[in-house]
Backbone as ProteinMPNN parsed JSONL, in Angstrom:
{"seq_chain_A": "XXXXXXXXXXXXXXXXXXXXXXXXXXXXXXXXXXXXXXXXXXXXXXXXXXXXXXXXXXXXXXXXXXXXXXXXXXXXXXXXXXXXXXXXXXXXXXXXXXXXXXXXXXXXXXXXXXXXXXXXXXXXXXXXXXXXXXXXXXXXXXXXXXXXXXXXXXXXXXXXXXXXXXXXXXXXXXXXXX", "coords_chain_A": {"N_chain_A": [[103.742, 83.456, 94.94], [106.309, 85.153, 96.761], [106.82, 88.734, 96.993], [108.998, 90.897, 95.419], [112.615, 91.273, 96.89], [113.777, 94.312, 97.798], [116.261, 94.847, 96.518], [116.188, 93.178, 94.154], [116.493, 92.703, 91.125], [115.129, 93.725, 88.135], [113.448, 90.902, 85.812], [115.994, 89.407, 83.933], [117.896, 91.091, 83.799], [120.771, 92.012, 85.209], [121.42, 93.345, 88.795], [123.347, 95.794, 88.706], [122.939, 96.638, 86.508], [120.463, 97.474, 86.002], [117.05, 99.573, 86.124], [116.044, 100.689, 89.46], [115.085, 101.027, 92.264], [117.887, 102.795, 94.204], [118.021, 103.942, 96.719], [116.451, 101.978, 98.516], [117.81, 99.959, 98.075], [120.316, 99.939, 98.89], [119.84, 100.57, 102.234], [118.33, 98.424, 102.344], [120.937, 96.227, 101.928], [122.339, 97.255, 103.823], [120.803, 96.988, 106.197], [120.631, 94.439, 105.881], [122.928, 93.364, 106.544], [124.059, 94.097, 109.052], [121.969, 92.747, 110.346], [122.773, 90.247, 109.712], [125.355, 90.381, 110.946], [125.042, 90.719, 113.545], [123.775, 87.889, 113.95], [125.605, 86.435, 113.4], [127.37, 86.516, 115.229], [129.284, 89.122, 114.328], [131.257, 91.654, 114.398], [130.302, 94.702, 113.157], [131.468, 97.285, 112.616], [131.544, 100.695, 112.73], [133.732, 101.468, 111.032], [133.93, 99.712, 109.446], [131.056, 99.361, 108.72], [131.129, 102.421, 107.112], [132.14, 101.598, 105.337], [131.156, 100.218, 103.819], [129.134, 100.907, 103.145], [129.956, 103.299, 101.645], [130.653, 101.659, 99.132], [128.371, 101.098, 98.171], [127.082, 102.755, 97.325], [126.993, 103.544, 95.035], [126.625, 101.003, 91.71], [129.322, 100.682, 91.101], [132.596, 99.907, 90.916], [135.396, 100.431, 93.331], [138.026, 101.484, 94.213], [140.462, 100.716, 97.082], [142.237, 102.739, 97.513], [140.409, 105.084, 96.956], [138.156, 104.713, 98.766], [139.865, 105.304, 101.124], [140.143, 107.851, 100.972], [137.713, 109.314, 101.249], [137.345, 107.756, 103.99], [139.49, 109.044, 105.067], [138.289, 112.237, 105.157], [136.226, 112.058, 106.534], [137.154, 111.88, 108.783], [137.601, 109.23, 109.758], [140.174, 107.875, 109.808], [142.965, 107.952, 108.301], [145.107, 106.376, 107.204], [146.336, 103.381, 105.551], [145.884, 100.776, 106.187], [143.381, 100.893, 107.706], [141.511, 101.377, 105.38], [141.594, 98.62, 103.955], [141.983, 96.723, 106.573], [139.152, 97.211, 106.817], [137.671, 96.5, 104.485], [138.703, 93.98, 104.154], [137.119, 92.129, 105.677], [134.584, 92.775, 104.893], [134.258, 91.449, 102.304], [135.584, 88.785, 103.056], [133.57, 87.891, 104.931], [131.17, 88.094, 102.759], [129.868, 90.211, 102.326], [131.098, 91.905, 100.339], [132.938, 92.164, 97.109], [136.201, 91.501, 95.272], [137.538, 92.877, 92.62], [139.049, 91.892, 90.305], [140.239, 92.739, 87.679], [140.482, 95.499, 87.877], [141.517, 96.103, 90.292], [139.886, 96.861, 92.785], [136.566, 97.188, 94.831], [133.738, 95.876, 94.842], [130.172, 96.082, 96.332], [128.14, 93.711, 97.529], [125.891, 91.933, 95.804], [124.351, 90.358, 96.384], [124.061, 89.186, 99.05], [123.075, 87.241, 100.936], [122.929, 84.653, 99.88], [124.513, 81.647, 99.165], [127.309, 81.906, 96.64], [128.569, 81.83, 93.548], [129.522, 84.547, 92.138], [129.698, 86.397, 88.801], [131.657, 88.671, 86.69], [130.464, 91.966, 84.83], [131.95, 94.693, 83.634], [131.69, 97.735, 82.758], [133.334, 98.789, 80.08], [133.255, 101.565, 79.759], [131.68, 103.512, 81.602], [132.859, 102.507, 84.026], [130.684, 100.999, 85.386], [129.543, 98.029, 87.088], [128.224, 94.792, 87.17], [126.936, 92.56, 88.678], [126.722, 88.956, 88.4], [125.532, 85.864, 88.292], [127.272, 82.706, 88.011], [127.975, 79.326, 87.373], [130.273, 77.613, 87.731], [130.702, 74.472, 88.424], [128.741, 73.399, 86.784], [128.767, 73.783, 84.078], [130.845, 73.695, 81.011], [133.486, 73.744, 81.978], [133.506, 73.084, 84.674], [132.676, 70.016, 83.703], [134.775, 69.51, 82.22], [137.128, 70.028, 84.931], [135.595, 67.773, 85.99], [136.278, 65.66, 84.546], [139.053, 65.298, 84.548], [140.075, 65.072, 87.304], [139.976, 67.167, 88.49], [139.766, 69.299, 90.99], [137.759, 72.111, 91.673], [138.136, 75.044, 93.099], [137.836, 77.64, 93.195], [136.534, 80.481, 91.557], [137.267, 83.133, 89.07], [135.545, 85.282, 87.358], [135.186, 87.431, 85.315], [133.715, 90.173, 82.683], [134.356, 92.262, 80.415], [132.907, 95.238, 78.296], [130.589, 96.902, 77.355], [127.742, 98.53, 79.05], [124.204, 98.466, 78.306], [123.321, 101.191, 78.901], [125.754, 102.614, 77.875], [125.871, 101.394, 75.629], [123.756, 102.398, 73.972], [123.046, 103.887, 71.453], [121.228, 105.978, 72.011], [120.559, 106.847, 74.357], [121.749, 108.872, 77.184], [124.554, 108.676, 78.029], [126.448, 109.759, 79.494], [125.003, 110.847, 81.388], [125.464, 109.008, 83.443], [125.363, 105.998, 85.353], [121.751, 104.272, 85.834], [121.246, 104.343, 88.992]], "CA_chain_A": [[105.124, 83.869, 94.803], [106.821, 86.161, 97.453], [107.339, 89.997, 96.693], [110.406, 91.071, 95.095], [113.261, 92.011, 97.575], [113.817, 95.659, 97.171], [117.203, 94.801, 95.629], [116.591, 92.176, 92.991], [116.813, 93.411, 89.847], [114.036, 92.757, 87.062], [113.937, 89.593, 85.459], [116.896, 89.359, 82.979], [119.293, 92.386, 84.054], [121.868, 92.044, 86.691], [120.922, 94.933, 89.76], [124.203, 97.293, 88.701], [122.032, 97.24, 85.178], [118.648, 97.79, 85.926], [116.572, 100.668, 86.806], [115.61, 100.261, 90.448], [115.171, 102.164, 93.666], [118.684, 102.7, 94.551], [117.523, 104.247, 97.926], [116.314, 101.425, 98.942], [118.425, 99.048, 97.834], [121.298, 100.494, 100.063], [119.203, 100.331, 102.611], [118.305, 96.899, 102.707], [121.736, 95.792, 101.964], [122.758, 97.79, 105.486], [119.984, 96.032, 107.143], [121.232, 92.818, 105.842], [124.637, 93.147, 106.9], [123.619, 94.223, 109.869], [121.43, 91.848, 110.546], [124.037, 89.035, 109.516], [126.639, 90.633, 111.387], [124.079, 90.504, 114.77], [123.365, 87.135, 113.874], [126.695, 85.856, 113.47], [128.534, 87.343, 116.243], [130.488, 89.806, 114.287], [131.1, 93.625, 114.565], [130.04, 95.547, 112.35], [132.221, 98.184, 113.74], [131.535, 102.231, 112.5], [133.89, 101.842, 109.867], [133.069, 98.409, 108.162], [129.521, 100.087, 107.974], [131.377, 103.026, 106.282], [132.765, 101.362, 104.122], [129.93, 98.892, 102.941], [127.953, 102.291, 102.805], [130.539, 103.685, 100.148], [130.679, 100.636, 97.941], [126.889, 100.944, 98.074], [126.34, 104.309, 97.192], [126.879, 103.022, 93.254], [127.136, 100.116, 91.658], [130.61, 100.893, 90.562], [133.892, 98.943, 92.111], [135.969, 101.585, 93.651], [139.857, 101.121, 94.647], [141.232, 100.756, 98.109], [142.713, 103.963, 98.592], [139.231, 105.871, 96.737], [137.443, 105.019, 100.272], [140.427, 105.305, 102.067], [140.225, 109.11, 101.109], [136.942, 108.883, 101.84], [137.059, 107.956, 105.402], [139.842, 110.31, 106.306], [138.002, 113.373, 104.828], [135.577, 111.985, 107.148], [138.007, 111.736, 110.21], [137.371, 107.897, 110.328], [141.474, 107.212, 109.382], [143.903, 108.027, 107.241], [145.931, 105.161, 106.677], [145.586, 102.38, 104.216], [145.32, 99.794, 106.856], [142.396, 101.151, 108.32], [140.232, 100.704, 104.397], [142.133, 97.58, 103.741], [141.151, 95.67, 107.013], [137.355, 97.115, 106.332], [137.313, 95.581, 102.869], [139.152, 92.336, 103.831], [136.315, 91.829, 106.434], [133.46, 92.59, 103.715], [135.201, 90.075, 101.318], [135.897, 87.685, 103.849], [131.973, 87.174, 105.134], [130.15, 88.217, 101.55], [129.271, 91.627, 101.886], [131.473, 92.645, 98.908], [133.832, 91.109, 96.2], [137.353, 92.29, 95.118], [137.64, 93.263, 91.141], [140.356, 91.661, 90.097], [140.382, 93.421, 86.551], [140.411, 96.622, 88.405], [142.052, 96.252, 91.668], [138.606, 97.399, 93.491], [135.989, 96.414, 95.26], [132.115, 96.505, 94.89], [129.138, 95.808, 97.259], [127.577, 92.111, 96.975], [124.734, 92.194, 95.341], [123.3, 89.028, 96.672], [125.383, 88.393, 100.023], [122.11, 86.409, 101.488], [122.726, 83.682, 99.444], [126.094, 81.454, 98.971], [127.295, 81.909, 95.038], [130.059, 82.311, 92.896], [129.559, 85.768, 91.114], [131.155, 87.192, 87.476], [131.517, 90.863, 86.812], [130.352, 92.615, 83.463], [132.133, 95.669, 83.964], [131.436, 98.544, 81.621], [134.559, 99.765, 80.018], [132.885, 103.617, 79.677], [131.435, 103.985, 82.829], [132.775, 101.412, 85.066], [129.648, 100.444, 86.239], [129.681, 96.338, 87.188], [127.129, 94.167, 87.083], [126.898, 90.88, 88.995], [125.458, 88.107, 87.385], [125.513, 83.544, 88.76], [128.084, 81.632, 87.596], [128.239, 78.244, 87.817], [131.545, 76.757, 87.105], [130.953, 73.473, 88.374], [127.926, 72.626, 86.534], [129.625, 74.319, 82.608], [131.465, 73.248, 80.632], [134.486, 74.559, 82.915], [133.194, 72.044, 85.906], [132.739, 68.609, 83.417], [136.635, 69.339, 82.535], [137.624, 69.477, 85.786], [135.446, 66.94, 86.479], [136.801, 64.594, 83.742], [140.795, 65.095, 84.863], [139.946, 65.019, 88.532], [140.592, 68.883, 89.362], [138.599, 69.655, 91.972], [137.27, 73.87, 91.63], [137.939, 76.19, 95.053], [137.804, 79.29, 93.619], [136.349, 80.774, 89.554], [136.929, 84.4, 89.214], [134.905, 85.828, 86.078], [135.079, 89.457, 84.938], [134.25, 90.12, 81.353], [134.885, 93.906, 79.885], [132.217, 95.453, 77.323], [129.747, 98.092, 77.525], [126.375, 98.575, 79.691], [123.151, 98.82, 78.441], [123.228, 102.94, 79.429], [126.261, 102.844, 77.338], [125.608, 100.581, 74.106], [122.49, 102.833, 73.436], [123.584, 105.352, 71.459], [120.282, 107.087, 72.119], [121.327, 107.398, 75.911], [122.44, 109.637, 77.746], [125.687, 107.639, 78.632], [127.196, 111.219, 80.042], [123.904, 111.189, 82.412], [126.058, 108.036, 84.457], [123.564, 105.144, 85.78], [120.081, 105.536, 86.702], [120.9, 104.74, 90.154]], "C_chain_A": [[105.365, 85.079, 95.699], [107.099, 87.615, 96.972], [108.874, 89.976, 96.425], [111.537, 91.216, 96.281], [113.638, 93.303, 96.851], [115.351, 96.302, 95.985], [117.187, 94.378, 94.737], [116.244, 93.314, 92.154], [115.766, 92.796, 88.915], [114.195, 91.955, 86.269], [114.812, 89.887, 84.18], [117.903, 90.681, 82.716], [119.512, 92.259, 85.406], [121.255, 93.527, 87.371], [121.621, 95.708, 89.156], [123.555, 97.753, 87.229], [120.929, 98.016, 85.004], [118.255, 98.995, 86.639], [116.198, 100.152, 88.117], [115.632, 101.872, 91.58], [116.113, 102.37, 94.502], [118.939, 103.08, 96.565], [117.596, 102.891, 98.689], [117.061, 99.985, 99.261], [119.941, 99.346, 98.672], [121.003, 100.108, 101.096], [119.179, 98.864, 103.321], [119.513, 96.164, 102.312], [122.562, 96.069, 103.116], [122.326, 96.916, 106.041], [120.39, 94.714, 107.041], [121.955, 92.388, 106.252], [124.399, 93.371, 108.203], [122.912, 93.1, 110.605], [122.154, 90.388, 110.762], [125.489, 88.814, 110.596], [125.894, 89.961, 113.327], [124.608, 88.908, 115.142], [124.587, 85.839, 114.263], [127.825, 85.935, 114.393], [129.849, 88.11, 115.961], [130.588, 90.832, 114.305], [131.143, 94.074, 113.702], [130.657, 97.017, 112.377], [131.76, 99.736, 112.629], [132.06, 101.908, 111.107], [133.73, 100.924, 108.852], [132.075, 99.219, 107.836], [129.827, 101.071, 107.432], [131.569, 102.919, 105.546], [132.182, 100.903, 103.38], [129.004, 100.325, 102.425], [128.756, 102.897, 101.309], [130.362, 102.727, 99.54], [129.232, 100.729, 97.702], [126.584, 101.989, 97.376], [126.52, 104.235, 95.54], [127.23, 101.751, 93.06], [128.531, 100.062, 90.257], [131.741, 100.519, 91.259], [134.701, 100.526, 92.368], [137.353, 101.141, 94.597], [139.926, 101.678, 96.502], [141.483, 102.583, 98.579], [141.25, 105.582, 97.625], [138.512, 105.692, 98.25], [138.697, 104.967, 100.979], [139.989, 107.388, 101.999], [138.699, 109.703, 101.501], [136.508, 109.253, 103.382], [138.031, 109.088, 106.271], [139.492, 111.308, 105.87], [136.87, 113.056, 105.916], [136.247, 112.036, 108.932], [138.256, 110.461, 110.47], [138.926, 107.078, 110.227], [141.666, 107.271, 108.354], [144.897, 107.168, 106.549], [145.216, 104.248, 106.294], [145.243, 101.417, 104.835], [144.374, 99.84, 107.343], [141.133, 100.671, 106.788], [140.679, 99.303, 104.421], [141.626, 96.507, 104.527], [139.435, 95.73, 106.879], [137.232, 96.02, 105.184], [137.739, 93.954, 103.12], [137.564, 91.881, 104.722], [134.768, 91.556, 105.635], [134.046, 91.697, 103.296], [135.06, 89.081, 102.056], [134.186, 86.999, 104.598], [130.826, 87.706, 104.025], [129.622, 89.648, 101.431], [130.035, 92.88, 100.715], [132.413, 91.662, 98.117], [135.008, 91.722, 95.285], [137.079, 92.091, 93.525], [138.276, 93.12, 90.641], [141.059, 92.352, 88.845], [140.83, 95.068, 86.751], [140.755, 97.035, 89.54], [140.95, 97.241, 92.8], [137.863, 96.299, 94.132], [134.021, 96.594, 94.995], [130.983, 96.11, 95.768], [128.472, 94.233, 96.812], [126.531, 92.243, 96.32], [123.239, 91.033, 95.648], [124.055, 88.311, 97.85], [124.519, 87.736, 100.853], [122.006, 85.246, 101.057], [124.632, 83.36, 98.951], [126.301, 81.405, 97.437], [128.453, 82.621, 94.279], [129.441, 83.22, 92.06], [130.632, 85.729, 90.196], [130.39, 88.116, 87.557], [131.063, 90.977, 85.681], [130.649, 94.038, 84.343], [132.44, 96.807, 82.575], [132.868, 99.139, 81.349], [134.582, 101.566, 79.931], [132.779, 104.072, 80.831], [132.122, 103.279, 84.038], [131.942, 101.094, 86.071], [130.008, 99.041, 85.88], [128.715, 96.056, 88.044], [127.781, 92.721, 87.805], [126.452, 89.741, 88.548], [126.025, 86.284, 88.302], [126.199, 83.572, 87.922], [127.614, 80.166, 88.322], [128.886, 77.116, 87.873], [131.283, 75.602, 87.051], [129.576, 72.686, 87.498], [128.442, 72.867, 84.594], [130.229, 73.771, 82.604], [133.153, 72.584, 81.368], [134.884, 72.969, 84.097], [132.976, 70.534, 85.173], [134.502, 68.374, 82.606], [137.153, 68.785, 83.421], [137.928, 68.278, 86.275], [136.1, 65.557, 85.951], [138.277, 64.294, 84.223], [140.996, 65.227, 86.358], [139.938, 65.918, 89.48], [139.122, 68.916, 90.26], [138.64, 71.776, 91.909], [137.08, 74.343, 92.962], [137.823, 77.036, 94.408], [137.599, 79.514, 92.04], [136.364, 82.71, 90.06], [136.53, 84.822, 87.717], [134.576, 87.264, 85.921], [135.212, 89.604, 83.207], [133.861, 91.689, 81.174], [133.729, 94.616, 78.703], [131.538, 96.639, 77.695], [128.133, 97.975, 78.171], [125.226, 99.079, 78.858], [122.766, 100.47, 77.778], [124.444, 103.275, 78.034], [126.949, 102.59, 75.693], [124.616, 101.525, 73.282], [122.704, 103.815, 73.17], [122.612, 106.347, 71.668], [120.41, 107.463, 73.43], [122.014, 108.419, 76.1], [123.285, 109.063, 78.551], [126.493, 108.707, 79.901], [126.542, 111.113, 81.027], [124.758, 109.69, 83.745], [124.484, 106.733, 84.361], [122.631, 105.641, 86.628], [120.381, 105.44, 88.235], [123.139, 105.312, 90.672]], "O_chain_A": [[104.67, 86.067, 95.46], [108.069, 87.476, 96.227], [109.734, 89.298, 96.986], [110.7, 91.384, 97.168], [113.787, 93.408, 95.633], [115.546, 97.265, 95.242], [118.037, 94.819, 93.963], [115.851, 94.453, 92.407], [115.539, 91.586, 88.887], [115.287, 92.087, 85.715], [114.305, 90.646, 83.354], [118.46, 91.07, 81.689], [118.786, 92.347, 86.396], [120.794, 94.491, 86.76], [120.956, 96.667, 88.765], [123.603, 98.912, 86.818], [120.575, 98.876, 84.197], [118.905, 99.45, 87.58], [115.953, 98.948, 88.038], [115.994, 103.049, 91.579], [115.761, 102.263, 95.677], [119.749, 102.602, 97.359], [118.569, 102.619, 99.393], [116.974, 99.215, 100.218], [120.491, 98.28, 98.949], [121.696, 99.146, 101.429], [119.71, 98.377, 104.319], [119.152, 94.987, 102.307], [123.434, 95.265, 103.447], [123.028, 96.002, 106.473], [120.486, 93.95, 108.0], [122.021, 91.181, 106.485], [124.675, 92.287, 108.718], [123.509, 92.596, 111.556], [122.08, 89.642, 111.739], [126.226, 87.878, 110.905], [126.294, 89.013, 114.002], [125.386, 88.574, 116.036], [124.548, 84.842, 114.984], [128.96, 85.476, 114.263], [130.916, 88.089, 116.574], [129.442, 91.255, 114.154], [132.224, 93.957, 113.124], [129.871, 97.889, 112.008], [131.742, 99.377, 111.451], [131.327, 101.964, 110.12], [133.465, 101.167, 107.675], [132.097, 99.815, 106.759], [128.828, 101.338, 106.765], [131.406, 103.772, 104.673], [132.464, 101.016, 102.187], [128.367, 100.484, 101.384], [128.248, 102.919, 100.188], [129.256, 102.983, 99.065], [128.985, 100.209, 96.614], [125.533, 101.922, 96.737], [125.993, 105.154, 94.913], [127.971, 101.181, 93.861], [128.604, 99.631, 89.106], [131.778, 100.937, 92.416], [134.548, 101.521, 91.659], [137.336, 100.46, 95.622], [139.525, 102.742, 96.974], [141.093, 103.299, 99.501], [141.376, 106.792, 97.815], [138.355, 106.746, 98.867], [138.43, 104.182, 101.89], [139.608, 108.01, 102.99], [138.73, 110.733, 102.174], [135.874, 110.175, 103.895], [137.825, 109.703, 107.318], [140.489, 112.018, 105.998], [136.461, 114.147, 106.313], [135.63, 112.227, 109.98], [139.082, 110.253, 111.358], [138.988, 105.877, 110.493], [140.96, 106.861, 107.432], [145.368, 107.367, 105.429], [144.007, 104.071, 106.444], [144.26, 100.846, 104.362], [144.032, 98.709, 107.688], [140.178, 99.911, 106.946], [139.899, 98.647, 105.112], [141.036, 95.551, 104.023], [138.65, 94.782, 106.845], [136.722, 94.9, 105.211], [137.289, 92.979, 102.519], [136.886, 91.117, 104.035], [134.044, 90.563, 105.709], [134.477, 90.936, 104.163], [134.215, 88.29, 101.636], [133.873, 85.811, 104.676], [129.65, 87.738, 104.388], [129.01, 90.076, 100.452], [129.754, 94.036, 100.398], [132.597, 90.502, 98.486], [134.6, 92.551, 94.471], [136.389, 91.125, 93.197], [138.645, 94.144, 90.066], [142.274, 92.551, 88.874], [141.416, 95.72, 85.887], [140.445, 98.155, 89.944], [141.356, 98.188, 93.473], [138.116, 95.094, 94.148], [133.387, 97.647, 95.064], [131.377, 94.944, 95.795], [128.453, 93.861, 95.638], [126.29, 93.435, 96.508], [122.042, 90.922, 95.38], [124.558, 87.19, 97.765], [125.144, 87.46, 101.877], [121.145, 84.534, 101.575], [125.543, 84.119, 98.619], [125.395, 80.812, 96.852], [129.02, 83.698, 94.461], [128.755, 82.73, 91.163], [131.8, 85.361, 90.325], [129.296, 88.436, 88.023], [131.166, 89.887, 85.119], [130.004, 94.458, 85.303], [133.244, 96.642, 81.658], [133.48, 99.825, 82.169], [135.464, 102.422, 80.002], [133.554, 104.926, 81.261], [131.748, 103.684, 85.139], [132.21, 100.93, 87.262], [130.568, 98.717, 84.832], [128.348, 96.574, 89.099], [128.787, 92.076, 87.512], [125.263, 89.883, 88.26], [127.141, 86.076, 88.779], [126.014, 84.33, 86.97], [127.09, 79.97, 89.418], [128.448, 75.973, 88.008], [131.419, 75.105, 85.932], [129.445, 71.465, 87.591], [128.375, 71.837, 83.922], [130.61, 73.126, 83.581], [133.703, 71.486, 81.29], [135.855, 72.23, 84.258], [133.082, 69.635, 86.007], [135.158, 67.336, 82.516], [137.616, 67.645, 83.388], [138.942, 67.71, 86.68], [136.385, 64.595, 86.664], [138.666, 63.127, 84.281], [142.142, 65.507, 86.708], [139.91, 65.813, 90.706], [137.934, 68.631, 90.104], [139.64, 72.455, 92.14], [136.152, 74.124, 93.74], [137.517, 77.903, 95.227], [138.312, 78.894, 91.251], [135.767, 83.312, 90.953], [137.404, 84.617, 86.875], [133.725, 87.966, 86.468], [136.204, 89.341, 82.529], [133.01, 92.187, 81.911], [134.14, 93.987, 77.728], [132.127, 97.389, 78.473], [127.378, 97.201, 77.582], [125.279, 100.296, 78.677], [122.221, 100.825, 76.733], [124.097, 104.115, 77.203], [127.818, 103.094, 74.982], [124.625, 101.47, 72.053], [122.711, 104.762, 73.956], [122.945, 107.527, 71.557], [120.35, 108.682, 73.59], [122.828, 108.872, 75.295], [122.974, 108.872, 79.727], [126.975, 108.327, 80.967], [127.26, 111.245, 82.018], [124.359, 109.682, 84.909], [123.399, 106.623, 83.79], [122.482, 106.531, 87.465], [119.876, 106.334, 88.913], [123.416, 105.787, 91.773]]}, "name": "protein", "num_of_chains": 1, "seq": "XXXXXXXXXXXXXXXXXXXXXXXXXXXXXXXXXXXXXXXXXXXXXXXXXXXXXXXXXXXXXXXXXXXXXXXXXXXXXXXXXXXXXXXXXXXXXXXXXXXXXXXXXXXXXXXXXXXXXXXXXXXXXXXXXXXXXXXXXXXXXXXXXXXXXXXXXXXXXXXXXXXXXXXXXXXXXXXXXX"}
């Protein structure tokens, strides 16, 4: 069996759950995108990679105009069109996924592989967790399949509490470990 990738997450907790080496896991989600972007002939341009870098830097969804302020405290642009086309560009080839519960966005957590993600997004902390779906093979997908609907698109976000923040012996105040 192959070594972990430095992102997965230990068996039976989504990555934005689990303890891990957040370092690294940044990291190799750069390199990936990077790599992808190379690969694919697309630009990765300064501020896409700024922007994939903020959504990275927790696994917490974070609103449009939160990295817009962001990049212009950084000089990288002040206007909303400048985060807006970053993020559509992540979104649009897998390197992040819009929050629909929360009008945000968060880093992919698995953008090496094709797959319909749902959210668990903590209502305390708003940390969000990624986790497989698989509409068409559930219940969801032998509906469809029964009345002929054909499935383009499942968005799943369900609301509750993390882990960090169920445990009342936690230090929920302390944020997540990474």
């Amino acid at each position: 069996m192959p070594p972990a990738h430095p992102v997965d997450p230990p068996v039976g907790l989504p990555l934005g759950f689990s303890d891990h080496d957040h370092g690294a896991c940044r990291r190799a989600a750069l390199d990936r995108a990077a790599a992808r972007c190379a690969e694919a002939r697309l630009q990765l341009t300064p501020v896409r990679r700024r922007v994939l870098e903020i959504l990275l830097e927790a696994h917490a969804a974070q609103g449009a105009y939160d990295v817009l302020e962001r990049l212009s405290a950084e000089g990288m642009g002040s206007q909303p069109p400048v985060a807006y086309r970053a993020l559509k560009f992540l979104t649009d080839h897998g390197f992040a996924h819009r929050i629909e519960r929360l009008n945000a966005y968060v880093a992919c957590a698995h953008p090496d592989a094709a797959h319909e993600p749902g959210f668990m997004i903590c209502r305390t902390c708003k940390l969000v967790a990624e986790a497989p779906i698989e509409p068409a093979r559930g219940a969801l997908g032998r509906s469809a399949a029964e009345t002929g609907f054909t499935i383009e698109k499942t968005v799943m976000e369900v609301e509750g509490l993390c882990p960090a923040c169920r445990d009342p012996h936690s230090d929920a105040d302390a944020g997540p470990a990474c």
